[in-house]
Biopython code that builds the backbone (N, CA, C, O; Angstrom):
import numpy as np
from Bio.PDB.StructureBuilder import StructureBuilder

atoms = [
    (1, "UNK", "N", (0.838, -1.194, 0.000)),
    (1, "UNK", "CA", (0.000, 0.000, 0.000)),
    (1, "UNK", "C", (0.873, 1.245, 0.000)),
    (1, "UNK", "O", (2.013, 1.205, 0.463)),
    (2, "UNK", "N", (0.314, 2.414, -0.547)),
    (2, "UNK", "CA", (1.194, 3.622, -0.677)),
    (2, "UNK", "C", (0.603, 4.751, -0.118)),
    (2, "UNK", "O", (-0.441, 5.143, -0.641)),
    (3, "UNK", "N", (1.008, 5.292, 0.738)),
    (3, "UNK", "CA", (0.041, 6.675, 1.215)),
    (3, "UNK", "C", (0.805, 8.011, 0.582)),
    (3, "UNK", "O", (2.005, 8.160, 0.810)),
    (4, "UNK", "N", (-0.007, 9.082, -0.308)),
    (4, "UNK", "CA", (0.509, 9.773, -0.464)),
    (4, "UNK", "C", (-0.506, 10.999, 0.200)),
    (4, "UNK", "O", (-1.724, 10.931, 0.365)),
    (5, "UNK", "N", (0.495, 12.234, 0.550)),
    (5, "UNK", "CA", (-0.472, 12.978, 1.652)),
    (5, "UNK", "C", (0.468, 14.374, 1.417)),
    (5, "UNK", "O", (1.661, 14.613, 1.229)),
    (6, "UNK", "N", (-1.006, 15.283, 1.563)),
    (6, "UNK", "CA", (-0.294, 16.949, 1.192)),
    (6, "UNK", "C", (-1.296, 17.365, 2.565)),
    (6, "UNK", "O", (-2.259, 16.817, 3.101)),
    (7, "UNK", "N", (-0.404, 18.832, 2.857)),
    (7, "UNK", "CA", (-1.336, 19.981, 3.430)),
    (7, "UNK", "C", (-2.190, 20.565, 2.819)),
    (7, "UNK", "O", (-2.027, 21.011, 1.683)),
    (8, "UNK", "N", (-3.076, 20.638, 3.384)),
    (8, "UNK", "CA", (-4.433, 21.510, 2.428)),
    (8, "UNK", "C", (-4.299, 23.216, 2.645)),
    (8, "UNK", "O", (-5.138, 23.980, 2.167)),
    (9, "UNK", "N", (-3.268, 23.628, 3.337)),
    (9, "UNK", "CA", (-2.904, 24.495, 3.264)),
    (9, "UNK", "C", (-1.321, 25.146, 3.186)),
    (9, "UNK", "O", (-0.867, 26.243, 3.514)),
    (10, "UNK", "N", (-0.785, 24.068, 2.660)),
    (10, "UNK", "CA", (0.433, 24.077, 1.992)),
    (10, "UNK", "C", (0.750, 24.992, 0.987)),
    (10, "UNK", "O", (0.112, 24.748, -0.037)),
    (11, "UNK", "N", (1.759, 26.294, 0.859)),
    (11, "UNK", "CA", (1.632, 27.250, 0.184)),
    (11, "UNK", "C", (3.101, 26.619, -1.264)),
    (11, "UNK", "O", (3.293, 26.845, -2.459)),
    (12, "UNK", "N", (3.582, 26.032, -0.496)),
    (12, "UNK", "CA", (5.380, 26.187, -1.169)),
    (12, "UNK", "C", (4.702, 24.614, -2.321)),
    (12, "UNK", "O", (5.170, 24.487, -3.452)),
    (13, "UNK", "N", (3.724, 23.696, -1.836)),
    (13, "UNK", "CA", (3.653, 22.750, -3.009)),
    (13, "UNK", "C", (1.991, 21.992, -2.596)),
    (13, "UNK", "O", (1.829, 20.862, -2.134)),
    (14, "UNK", "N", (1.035, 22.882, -2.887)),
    (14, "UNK", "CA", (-0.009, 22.909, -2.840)),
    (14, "UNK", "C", (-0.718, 21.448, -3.377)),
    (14, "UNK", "O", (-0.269, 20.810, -4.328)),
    (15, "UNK", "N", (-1.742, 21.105, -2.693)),
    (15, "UNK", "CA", (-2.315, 19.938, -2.411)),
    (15, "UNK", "C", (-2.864, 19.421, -3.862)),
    (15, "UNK", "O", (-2.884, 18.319, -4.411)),
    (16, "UNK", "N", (-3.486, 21.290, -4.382)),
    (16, "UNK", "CA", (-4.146, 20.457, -5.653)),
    (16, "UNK", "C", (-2.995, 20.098, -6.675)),
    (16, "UNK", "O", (-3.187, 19.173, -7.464)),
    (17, "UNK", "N", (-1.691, 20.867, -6.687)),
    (17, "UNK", "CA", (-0.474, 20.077, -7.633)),
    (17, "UNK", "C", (-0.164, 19.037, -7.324)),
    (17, "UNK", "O", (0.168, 18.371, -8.305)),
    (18, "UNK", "N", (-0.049, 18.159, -5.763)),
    (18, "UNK", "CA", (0.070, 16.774, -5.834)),
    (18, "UNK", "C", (-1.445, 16.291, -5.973)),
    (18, "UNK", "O", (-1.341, 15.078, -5.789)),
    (19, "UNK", "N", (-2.899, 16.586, -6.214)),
    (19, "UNK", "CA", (-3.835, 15.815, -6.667)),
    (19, "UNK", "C", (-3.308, 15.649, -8.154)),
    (19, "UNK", "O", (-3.173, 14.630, -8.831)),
    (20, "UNK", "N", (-3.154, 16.465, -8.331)),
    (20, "UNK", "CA", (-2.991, 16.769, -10.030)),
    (20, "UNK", "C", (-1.932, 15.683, -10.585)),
    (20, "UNK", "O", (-2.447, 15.152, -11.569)),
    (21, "UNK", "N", (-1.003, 15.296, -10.402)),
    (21, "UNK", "CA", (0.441, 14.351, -10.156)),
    (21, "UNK", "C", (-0.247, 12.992, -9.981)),
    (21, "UNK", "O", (-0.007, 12.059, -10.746)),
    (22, "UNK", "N", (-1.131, 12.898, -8.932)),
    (22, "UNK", "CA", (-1.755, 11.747, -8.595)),
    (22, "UNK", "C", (-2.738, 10.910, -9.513)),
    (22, "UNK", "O", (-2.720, 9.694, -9.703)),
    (23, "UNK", "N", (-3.779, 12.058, -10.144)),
    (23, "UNK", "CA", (-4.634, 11.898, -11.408)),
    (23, "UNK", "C", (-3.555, 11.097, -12.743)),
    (23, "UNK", "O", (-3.563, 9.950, -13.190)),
    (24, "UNK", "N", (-2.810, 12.151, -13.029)),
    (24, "UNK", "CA", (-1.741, 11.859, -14.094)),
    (24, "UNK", "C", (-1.365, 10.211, -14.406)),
    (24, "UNK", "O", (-1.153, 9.667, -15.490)),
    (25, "UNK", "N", (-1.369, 9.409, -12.467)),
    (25, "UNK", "CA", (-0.389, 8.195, -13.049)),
    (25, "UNK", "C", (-1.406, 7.450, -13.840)),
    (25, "UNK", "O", (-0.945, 6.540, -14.529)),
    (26, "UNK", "N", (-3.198, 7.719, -13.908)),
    (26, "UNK", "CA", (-4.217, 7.004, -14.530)),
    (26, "UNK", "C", (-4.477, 5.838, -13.650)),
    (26, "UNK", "O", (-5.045, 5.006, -14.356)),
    (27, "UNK", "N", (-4.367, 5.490, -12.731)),
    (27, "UNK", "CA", (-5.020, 4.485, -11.995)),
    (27, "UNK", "C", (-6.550, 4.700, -11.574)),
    (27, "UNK", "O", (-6.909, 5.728, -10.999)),
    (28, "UNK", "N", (-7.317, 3.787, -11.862)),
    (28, "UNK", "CA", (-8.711, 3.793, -11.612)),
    (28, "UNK", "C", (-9.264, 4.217, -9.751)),
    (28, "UNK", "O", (-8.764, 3.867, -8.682)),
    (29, "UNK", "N", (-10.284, 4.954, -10.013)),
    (29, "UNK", "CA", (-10.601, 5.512, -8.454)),
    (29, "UNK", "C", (-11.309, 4.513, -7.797)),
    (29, "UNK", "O", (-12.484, 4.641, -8.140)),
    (30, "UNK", "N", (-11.199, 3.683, -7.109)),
    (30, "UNK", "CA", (-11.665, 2.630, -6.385)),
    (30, "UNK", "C", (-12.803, 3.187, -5.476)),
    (30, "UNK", "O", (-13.763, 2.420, -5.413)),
    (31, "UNK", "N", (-12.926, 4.338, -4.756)),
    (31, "UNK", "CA", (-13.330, 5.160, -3.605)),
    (31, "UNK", "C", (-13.401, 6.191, -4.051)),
    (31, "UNK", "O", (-12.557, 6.486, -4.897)),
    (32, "UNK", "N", (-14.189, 6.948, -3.767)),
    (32, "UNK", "CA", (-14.444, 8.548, -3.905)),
    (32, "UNK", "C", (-13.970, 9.344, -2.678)),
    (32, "UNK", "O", (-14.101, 8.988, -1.507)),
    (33, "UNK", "N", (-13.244, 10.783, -3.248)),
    (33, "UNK", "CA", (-13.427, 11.987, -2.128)),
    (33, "UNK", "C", (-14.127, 11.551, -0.882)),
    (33, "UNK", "O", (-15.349, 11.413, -0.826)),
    (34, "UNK", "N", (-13.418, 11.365, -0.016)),
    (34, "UNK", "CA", (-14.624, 11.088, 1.442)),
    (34, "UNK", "C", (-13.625, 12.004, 2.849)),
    (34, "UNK", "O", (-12.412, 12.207, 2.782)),
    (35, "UNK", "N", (-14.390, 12.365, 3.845)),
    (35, "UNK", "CA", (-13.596, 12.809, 5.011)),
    (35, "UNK", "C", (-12.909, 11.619, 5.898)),
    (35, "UNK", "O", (-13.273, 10.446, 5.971)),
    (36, "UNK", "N", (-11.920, 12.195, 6.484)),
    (36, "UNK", "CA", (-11.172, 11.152, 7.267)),
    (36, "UNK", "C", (-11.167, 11.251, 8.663)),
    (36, "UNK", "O", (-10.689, 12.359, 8.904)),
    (37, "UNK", "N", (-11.501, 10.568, 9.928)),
    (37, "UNK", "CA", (-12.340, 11.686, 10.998)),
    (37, "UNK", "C", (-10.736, 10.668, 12.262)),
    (37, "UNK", "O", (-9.913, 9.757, 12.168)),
    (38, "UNK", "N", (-11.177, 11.600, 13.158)),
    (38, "UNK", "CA", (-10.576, 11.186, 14.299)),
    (38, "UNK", "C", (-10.660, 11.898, 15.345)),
    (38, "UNK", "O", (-11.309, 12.938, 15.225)),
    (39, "UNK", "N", (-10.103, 11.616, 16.572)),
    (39, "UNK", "CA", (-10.541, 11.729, 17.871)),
    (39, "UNK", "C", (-11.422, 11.243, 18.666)),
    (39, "UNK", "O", (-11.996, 10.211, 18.317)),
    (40, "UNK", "N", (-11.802, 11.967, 20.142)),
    (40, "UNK", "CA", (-13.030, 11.793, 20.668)),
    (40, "UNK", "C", (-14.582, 12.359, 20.038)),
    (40, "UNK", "O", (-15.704, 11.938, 20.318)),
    (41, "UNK", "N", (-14.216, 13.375, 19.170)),
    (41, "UNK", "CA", (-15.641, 13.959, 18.987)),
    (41, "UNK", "C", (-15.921, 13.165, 17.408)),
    (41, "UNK", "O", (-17.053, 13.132, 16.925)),
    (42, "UNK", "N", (-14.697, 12.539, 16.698)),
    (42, "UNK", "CA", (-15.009, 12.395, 14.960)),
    (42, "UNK", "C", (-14.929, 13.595, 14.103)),
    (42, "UNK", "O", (-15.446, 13.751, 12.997)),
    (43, "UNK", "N", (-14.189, 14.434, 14.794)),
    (43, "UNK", "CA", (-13.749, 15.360, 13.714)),
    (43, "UNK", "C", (-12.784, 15.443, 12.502)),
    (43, "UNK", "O", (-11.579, 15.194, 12.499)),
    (44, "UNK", "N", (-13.829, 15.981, 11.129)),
    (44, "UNK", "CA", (-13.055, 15.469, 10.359)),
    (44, "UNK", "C", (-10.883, 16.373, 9.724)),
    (44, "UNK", "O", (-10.562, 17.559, 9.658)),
    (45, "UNK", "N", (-10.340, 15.571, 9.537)),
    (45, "UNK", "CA", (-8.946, 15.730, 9.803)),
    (45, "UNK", "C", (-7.983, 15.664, 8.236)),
    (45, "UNK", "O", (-6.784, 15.481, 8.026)),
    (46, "UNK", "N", (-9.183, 15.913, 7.308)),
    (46, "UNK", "CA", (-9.059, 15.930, 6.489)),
    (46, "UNK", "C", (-9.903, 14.911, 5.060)),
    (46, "UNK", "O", (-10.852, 14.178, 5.337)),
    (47, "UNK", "N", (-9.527, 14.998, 4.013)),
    (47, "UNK", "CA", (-9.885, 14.259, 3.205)),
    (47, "UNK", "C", (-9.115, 13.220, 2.392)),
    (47, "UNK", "O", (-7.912, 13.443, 2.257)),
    (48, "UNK", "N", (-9.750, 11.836, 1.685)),
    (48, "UNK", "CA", (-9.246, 10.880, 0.956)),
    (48, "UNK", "C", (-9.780, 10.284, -0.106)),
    (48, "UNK", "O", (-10.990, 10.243, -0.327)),
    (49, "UNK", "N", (-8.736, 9.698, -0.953)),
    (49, "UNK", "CA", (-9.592, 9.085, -2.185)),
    (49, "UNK", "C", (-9.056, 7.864, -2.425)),
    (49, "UNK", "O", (-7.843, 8.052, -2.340)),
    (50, "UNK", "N", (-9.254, 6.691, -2.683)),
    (50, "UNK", "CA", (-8.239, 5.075, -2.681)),
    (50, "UNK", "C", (-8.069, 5.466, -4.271)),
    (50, "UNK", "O", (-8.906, 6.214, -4.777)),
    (51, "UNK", "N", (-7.220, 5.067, -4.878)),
    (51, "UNK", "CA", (-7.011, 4.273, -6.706)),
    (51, "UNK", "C", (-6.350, 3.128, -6.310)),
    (51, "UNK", "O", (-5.878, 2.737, -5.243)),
    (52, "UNK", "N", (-6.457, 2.554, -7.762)),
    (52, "UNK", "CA", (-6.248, 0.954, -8.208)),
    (52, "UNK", "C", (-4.687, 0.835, -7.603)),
    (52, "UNK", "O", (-4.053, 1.890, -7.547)),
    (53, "UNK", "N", (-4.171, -0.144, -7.241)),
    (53, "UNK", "CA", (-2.871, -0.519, -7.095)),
    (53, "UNK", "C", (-2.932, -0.273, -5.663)),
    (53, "UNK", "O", (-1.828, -0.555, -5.197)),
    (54, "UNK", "N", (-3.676, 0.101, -4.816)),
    (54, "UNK", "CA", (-3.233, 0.335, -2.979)),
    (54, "UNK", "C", (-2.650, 1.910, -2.932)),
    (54, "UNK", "O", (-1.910, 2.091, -1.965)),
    (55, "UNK", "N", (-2.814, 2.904, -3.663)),
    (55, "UNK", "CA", (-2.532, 3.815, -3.468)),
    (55, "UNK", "C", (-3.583, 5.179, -2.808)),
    (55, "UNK", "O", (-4.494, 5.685, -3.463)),
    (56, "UNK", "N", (-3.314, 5.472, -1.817)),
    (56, "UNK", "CA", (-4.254, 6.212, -1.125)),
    (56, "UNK", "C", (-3.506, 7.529, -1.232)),
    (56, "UNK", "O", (-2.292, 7.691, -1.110)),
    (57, "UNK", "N", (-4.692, 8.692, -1.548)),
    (57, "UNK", "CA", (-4.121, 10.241, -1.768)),
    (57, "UNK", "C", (-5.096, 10.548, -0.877)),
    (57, "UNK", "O", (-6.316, 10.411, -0.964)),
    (58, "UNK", "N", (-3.939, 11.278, 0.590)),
    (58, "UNK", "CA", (-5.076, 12.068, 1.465)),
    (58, "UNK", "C", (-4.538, 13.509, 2.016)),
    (58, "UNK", "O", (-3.325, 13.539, 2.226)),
    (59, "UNK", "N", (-5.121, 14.469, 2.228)),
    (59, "UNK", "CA", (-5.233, 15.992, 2.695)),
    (59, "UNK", "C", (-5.034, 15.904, 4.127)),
    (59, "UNK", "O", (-5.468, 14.883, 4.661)),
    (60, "UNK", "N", (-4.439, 16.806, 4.887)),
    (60, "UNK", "CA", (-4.435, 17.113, 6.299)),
    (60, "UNK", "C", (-5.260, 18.309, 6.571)),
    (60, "UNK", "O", (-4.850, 19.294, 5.957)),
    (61, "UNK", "N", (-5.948, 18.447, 7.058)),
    (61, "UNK", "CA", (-7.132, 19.783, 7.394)),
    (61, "UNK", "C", (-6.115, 21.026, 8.303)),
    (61, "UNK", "O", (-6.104, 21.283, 9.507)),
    (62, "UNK", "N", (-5.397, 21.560, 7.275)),
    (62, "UNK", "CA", (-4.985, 22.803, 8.591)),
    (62, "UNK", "C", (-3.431, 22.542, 8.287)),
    (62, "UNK", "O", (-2.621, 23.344, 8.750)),
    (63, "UNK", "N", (-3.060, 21.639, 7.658)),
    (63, "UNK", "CA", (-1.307, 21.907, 7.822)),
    (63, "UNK", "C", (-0.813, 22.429, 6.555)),
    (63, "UNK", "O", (-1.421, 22.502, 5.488)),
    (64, "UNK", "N", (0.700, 22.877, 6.904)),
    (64, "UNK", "CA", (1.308, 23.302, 5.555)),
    (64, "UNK", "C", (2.393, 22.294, 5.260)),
    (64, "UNK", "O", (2.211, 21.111, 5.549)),
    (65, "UNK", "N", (3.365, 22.651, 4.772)),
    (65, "UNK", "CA", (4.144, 22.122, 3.978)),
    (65, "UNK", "C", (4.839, 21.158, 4.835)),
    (65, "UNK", "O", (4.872, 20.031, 4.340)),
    (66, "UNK", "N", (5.284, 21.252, 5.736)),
    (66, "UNK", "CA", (5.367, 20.277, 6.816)),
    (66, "UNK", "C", (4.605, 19.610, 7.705)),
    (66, "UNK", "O", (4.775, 19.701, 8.921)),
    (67, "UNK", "N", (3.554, 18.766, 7.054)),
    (67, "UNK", "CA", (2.362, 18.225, 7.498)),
    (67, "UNK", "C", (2.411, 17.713, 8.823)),
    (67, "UNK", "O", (1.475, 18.094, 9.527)),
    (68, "UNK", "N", (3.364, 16.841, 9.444)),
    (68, "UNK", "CA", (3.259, 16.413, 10.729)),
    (68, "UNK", "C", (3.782, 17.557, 11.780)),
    (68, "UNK", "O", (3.345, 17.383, 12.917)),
    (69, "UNK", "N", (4.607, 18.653, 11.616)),
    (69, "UNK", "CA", (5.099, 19.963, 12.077)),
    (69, "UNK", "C", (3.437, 20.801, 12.937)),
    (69, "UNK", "O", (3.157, 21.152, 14.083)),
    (70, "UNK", "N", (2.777, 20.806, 11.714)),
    (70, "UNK", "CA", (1.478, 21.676, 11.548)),
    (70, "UNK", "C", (0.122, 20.995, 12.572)),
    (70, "UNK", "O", (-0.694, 21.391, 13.403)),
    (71, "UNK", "N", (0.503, 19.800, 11.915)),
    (71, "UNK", "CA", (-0.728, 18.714, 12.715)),
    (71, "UNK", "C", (-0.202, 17.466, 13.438)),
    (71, "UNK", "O", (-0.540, 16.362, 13.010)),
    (72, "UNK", "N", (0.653, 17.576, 14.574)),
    (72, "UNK", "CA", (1.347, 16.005, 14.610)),
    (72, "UNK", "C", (0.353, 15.288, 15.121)),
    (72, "UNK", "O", (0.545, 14.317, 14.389)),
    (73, "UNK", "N", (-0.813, 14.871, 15.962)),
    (73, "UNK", "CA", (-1.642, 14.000, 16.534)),
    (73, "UNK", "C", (-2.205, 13.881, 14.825)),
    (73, "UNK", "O", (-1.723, 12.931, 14.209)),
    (74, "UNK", "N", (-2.897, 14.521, 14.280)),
    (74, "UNK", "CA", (-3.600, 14.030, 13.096)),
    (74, "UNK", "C", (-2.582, 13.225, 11.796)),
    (74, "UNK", "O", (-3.058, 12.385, 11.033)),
    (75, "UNK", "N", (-1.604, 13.533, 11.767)),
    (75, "UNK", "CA", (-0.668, 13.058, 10.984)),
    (75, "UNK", "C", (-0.404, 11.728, 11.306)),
    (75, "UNK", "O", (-0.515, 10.800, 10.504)),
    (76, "UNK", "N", (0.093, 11.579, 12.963)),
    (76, "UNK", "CA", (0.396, 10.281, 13.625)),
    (76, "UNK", "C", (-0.978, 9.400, 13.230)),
    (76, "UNK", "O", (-0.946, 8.204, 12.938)),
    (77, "UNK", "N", (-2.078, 10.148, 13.274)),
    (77, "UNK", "CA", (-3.092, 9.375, 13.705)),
    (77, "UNK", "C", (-3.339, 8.370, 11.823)),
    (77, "UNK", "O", (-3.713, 7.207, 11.670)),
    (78, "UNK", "N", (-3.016, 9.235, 10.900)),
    (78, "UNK", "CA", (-3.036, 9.119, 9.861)),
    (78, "UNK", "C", (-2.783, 7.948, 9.280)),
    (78, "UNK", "O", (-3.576, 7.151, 8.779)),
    (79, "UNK", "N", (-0.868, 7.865, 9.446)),
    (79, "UNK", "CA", (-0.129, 7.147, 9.164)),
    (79, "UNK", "C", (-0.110, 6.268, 10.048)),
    (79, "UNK", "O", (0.561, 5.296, 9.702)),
    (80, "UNK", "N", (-0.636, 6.173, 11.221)),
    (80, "UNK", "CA", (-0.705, 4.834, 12.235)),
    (80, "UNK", "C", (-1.790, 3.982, 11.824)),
    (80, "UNK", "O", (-1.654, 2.761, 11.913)),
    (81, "UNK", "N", (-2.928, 4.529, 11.352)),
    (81, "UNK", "CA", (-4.233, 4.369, 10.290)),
    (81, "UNK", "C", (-3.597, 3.381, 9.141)),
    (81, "UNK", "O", (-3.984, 2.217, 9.033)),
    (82, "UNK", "N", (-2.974, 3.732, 8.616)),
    (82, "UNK", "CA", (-2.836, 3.671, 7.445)),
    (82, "UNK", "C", (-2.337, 2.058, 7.180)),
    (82, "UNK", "O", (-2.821, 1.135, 6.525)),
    (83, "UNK", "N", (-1.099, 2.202, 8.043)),
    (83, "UNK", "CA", (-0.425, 1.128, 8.323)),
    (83, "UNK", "C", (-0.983, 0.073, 8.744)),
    (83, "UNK", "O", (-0.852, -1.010, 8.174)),
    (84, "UNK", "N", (-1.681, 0.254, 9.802)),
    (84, "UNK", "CA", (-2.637, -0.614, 10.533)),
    (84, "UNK", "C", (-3.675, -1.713, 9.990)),
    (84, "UNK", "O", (-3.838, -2.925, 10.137)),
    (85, "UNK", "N", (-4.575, -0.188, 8.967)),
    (85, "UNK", "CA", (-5.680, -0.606, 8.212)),
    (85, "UNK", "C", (-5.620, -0.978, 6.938)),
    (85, "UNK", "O", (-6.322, -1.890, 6.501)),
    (86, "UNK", "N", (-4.745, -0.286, 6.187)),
    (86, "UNK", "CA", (-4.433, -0.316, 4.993)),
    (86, "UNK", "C", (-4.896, 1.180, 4.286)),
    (86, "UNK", "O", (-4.185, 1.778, 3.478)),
    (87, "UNK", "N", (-6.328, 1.690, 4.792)),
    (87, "UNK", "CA", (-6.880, 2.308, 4.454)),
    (87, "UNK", "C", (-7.329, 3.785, 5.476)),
    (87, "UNK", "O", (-6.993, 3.828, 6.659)),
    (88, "UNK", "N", (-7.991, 4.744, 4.919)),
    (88, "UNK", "CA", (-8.277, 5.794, 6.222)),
    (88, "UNK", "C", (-9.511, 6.063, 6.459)),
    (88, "UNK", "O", (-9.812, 6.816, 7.385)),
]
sb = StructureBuilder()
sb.init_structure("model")
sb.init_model(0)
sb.init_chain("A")
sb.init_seg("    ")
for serial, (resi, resn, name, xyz) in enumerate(atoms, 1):
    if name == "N":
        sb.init_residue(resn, " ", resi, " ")
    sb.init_atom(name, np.array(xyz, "f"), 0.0, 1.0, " ", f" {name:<3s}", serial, name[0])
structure = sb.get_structure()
């Protein structure tokens, strides 16, 4: 499985240029745009989309260019996710 992951408020290499990168390799969308939630309340922590091959493209709600810097509990929570589940 592959997680690839931008800040949604990343100024220096903006989220929609790595969606855009991501579209490009042509792998089929398995999953649609959906939110990715966590904590005690289920707040959402950003967004995700699966394509073909195990590759997951997901957003951090609130970070920049140094995504775990900006958000480290949601980042951890992310990639501990990820690993775990396969999926977010």
């Amino acid at each position: 499985s592959i997680l690839v992951y931008s800040g949604d408020t990343d100024g220096q290499l903006p989220h929609t240029g790595t969606e855009a990168w991501v579209r490009s390799l042509g792998l089929e969308r398995e999953r649609a745009w959906r939110p990715w939630v966590a904590g005690p309340f289920n707040l959402v922590q950003g967004y995700a989309v699966h394509y073909a091959s195990n590759l997951t493209y997901a957003t951090v709600r609130g970070a920049g260019h140094m995504t775990p810097t900006f958000r480290p509990v949601a980042s951890q929570t992310m990639v501990r996710r990820f690993i775990t589940d396969g999926r977010l």
